[in-house]
ROTORVO-757118 format. One record per residue (C-alpha): x, y, z. Coordinates in steps of 0.2 Angstrom, whole numbers, plus 5000, padded with zeros to 4 digits. Last residue first. Layout:
N
+------+------+------+
:    x :    y :    z :
+------+------+------+
:    X :    Y :    Z :
...
+------+------+------+
This chain:
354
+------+------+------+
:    x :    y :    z :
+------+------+------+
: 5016 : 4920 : 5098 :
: 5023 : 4912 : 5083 :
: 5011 : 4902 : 5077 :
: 4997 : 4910 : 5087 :
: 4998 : 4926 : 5076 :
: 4995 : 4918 : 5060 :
: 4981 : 4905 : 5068 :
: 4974 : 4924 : 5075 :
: 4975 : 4932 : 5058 :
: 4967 : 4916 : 5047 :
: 4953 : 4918 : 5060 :
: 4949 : 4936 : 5059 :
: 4952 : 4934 : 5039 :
: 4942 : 4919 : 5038 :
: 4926 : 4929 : 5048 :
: 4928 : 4944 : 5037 :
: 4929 : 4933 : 5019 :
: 4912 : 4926 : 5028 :
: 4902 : 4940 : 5027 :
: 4909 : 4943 : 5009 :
: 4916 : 4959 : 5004 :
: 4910 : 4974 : 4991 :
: 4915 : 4988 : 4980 :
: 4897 : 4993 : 4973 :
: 4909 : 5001 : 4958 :
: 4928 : 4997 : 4957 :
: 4941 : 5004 : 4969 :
: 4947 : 4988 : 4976 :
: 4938 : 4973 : 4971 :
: 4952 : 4964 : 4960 :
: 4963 : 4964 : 4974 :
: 4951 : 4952 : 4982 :
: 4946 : 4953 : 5000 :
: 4954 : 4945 : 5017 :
: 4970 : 4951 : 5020 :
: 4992 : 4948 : 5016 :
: 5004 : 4961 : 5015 :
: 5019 : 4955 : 5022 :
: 5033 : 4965 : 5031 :
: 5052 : 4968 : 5034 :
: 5056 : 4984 : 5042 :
: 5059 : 5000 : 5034 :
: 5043 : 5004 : 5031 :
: 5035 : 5017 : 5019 :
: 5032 : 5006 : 5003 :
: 5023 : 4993 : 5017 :
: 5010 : 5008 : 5015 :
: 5003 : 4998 : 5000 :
: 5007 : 4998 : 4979 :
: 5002 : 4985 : 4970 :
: 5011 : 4972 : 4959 :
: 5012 : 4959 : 4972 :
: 5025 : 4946 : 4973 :
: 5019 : 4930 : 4977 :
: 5017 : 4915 : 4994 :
: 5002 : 4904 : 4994 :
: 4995 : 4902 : 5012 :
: 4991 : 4884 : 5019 :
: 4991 : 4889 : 5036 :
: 5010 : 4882 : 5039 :
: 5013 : 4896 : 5022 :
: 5007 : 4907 : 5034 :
: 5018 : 4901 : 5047 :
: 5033 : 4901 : 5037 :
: 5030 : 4919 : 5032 :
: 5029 : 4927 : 5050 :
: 5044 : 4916 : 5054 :
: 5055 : 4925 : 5041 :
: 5060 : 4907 : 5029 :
: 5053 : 4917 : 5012 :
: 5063 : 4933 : 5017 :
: 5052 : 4949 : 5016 :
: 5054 : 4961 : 5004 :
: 5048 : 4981 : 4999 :
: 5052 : 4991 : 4982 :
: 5051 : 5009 : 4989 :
: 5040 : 5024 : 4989 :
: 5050 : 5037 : 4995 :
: 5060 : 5041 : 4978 :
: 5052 : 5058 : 4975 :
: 5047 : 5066 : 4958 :
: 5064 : 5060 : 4953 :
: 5072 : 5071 : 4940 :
: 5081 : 5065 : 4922 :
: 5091 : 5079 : 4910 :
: 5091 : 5066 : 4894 :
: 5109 : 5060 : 4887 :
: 5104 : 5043 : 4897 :
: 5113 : 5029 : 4899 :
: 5121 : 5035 : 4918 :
: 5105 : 5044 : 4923 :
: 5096 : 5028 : 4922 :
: 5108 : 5018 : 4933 :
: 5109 : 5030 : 4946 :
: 5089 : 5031 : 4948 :
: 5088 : 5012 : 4949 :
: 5100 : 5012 : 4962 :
: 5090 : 5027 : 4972 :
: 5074 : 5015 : 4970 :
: 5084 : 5003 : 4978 :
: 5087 : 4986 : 4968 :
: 5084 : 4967 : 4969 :
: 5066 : 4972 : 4979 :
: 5057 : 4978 : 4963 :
: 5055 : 4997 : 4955 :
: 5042 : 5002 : 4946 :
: 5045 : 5016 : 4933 :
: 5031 : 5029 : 4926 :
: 5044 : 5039 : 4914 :
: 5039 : 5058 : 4909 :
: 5045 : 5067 : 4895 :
: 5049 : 5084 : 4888 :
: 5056 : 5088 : 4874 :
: 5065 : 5106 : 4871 :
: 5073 : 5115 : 4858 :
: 5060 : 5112 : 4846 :
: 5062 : 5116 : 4828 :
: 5049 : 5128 : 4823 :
: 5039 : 5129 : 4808 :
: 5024 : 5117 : 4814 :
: 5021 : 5128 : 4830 :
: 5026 : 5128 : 4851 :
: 5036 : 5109 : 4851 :
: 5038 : 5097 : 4864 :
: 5027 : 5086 : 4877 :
: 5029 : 5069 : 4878 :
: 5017 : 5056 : 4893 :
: 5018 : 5039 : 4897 :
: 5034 : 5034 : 4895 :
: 5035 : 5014 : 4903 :
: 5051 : 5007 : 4914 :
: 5048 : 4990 : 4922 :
: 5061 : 4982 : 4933 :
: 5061 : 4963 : 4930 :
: 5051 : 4949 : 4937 :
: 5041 : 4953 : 4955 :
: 5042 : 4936 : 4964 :
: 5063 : 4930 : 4959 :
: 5067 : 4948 : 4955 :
: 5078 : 4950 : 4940 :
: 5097 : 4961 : 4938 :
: 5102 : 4966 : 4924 :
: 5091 : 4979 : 4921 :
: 5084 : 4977 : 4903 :
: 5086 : 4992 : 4891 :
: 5072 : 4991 : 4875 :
: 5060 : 5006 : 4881 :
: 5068 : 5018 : 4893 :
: 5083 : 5016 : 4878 :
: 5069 : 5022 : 4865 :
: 5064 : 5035 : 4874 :
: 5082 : 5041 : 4877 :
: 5085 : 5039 : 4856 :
: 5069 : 5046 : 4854 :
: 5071 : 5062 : 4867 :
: 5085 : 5067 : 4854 :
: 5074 : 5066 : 4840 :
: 5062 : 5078 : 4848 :
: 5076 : 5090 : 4854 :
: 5077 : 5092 : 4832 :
: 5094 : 5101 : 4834 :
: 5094 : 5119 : 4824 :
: 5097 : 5123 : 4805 :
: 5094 : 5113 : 4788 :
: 5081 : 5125 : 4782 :
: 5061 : 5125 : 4781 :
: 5060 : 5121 : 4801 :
: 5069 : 5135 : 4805 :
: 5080 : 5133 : 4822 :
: 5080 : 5131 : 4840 :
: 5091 : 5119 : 4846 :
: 5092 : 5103 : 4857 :
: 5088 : 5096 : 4874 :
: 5078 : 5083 : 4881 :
: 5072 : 5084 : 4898 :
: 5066 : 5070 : 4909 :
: 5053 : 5070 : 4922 :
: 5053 : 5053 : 4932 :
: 5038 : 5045 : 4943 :
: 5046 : 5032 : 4955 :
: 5036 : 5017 : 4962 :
: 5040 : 5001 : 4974 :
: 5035 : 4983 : 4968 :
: 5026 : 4974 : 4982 :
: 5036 : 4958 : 4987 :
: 5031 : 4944 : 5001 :
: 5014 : 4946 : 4996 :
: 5006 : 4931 : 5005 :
: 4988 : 4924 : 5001 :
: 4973 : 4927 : 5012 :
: 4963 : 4932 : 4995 :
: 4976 : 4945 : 4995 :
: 4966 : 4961 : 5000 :
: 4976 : 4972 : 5011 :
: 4981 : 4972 : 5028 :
: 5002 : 4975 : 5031 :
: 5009 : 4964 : 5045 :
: 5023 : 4970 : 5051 :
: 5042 : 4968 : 5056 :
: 5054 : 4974 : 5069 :
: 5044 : 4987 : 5075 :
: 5054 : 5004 : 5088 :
: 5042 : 5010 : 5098 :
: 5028 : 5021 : 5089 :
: 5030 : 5041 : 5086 :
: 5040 : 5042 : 5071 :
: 5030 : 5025 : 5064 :
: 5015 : 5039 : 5064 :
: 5022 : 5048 : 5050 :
: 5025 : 5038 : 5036 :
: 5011 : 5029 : 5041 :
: 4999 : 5042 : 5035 :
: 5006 : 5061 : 5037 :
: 5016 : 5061 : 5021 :
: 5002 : 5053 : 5009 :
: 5005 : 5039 : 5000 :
: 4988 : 5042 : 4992 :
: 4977 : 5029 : 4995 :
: 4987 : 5027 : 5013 :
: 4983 : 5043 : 5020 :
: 4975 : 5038 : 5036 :
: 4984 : 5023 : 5048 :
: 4975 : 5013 : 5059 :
: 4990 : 5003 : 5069 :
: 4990 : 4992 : 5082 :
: 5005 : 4987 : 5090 :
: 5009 : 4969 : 5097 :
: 5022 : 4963 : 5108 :
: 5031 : 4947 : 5103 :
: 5033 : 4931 : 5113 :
: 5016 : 4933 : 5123 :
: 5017 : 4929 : 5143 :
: 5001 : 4938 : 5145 :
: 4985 : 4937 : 5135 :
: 4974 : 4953 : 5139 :
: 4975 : 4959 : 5121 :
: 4974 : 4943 : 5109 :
: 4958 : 4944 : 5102 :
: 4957 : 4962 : 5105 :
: 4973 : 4964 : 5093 :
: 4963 : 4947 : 5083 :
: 4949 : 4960 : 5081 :
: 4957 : 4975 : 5074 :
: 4966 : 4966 : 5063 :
: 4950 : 4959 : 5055 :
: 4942 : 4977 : 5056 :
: 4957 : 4985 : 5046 :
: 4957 : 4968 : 5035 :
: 4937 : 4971 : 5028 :
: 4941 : 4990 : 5029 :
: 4954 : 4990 : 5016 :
: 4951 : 4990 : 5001 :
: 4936 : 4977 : 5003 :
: 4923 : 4987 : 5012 :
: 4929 : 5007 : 5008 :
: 4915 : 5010 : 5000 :
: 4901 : 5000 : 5002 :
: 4893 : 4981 : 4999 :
: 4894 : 4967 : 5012 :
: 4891 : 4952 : 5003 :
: 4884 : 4937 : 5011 :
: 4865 : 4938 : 4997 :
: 4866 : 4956 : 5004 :
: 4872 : 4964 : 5018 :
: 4869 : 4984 : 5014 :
: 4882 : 4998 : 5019 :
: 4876 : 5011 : 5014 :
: 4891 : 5025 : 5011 :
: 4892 : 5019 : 4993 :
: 4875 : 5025 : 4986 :
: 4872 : 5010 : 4974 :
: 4875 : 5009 : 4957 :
: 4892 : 5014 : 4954 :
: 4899 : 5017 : 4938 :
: 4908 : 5032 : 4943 :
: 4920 : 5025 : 4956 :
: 4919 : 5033 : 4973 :
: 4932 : 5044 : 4979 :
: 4946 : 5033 : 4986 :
: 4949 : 5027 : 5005 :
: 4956 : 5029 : 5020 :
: 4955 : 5018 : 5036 :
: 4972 : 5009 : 5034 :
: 4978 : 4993 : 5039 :
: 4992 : 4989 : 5051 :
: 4996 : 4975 : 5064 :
: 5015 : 4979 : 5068 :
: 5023 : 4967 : 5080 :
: 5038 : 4972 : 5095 :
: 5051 : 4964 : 5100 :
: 5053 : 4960 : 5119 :
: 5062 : 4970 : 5134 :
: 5049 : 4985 : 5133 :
: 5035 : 4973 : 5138 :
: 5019 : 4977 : 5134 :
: 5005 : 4967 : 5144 :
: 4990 : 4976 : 5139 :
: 4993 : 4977 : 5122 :
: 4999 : 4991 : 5112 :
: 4986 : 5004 : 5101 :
: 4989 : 5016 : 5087 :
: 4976 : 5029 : 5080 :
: 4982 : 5037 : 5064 :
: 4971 : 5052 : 5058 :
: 4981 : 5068 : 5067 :
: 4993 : 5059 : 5080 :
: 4982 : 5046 : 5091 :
: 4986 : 5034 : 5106 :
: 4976 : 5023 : 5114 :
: 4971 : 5015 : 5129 :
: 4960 : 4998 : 5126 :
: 4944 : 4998 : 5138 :
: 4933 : 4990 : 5124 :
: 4924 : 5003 : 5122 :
: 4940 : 5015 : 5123 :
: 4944 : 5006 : 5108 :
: 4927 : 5008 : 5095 :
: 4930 : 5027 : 5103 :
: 4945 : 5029 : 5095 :
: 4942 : 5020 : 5078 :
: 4927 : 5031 : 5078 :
: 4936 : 5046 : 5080 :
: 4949 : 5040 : 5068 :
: 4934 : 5037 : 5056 :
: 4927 : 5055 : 5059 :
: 4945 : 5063 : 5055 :
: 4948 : 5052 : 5040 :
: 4950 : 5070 : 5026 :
: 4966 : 5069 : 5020 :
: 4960 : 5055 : 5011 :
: 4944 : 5051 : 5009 :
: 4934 : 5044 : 5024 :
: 4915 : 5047 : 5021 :
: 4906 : 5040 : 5036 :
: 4893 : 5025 : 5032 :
: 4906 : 5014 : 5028 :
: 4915 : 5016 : 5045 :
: 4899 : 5011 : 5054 :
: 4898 : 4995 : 5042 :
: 4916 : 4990 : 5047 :
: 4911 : 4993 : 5065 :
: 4896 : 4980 : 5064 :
: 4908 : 4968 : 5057 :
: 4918 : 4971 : 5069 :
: 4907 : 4968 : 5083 :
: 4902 : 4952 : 5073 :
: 4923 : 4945 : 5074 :
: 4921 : 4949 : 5094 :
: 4908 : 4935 : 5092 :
: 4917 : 4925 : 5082 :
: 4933 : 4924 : 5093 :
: 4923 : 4923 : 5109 :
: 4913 : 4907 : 5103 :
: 4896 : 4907 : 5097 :
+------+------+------+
């Protein structure tokens, strides 16, 4: 076995400890410990600010640009359907069932071992963070949007997420809208008041039809869906007010804050960000990092999903071992061998440019 496979099974063996310790977010202390002490055992220092752990390599060099190597170590409740108990994390038939497997522990662990992979190695083009960030499941304030306060300045990342080994070169950002028609109270059995329902339709109906002009090349258009109407307090009554909520996902040809504009300037409708953090993410098709995946035989997309490369400012790529279509289902599972590609598929990456 050679060094790179065999620091790939000590991995493995880590993913299985981190299945076994429940790790939902807000609550990853005991899989930041872990994280920690899987480091310190392999003489790494590190640093850690609540649940994110973060490491450099040995030979950091202030002068040289700087690589983010991120997955996170949170996860979902598990899904109801399952039939296993979801912190065992059994190897069977080359799957490695349990919570947390694919999404994201599979590339978390994979990272983790081309950092180690590459630690001691001097003269390196780039350095190298490694970042384990909590939080991620639910875009939390003290996940990666927190710890990049405390990292040296990145100038681009690597996002681990299930891809099939595949670039996501775009990931479509998210706002959540609250919108508020207005009218008039009146009776409903005389020809008095303003129906605030009929003047949510003409909003609802815009949300519905408009098309942004402009169209992303990897993630299509800007998508606006009303998915929840609230109005009226008895059949007699002629609302005054309708209240809406829009579910919109943004893509890298806009802002989220340009998006927001554009809205408030066609509709009559009061309309209020739920927050506009979560943004529309690129990376250009000829960045380095990209080329050398596409060199490795990686197919380039735009990924409809949501990951922590929402929170960065820098260019990045999500790409992992895993499928997508694995995440949050029931007896969530990765292949053996997806984890032994991914570790290798990370180091070719790496060594392209390194």
């Amino acid at each position: 076995m050679n060094k790179l496979d065999s620091i790939t099974e000590h991995s493995i063996s880590l993913l299985q400890r981190l299945i076994a310790i429940p790790s939902f977010s807000r609550e990853e202390d005991k899989t930041a410990d872990l994280l920690a002490e899987f480091l310190g055992q392999h003489g790494i220092p590190y640093q850690r600010n609540q649940n994110n752990v973060w490491s450099y390599n040995l030979h950091f060099d202030a002068n040289k640009p700087t690589i983010l190597l991120n997955s996170h170590h949170d996860t979902v409740k598990p899904n109801k359907d399952y039939t296993r108990d979801p912190f065992t994390p059994a190897i069977e038939n080359g799957k490695l069932y349990g919570l947390g497997s694919n999404d994201a522990g599979g590339c978390l662990v994979s990272l983790l071992a081309t950092f180690i992979s590459y630690y001691e190695q001097e003269n390196l083009a780039y350095n190298i963070c490694f970042l384990a960030s909590a939080e991620e499941e639910i875009s939390g304030k003290n996940g990666i949007e927190e710890a990049v306060k405390h990292l040296v300045p990145i100038d681009f990342a690597i996002i681990g997420e299930p891809t099939l080994l595949n670039l996501a070169v775009a990931e479509k950002g998210l706002m959540v809208l609250d919108c508020e028609a207005k009218g008039i109270s009146g009776h409903a059995a005389r020809e008095e008041g303003e129906n605030a329902i009929y003047n949510a339709l003409e909003d609802i109906s815009w949300f519905k039809s408009y098309q942004f002009p402009k169209e992303s090349e990897f993630l299509g258009p800007v998508k606006m869906s009303v998915t929840m109407i609230q109005a009226g307090s008895q059949h007699n009554v002629v609302p005054a007010n309708c209240s809406f909520v829009v579910d919109v996902r943004t893509t890298d040809v806009y802002t989220n804050l340009e998006v927001l504009e554009i809205i408030k300037q066609h509709v009559k409708s009061s309309v209020s960000a739920r927050s506009t953090r979560l943004n529309p993410s690129t990376i250009p098709i000829y960045h380095p990092i990209v080329q050398a995946g596409i060199s490795l035989g990686a197919e380039v997309y735009g990924s409809p999903t949501m990951s922590d490369q929402a929170l960065l400012s820098v260019p990045s790529v999500k790409v992992g071992p895993g499928d997508s279509a694995r995440s949050h289902s029931a007896d969530e599972f990765i292949y053996v061998e997806e984890l032994f590609e991914g570790v290798r598929f990370y180091y070719n990456l790496l060594g392209k440019i390194l």
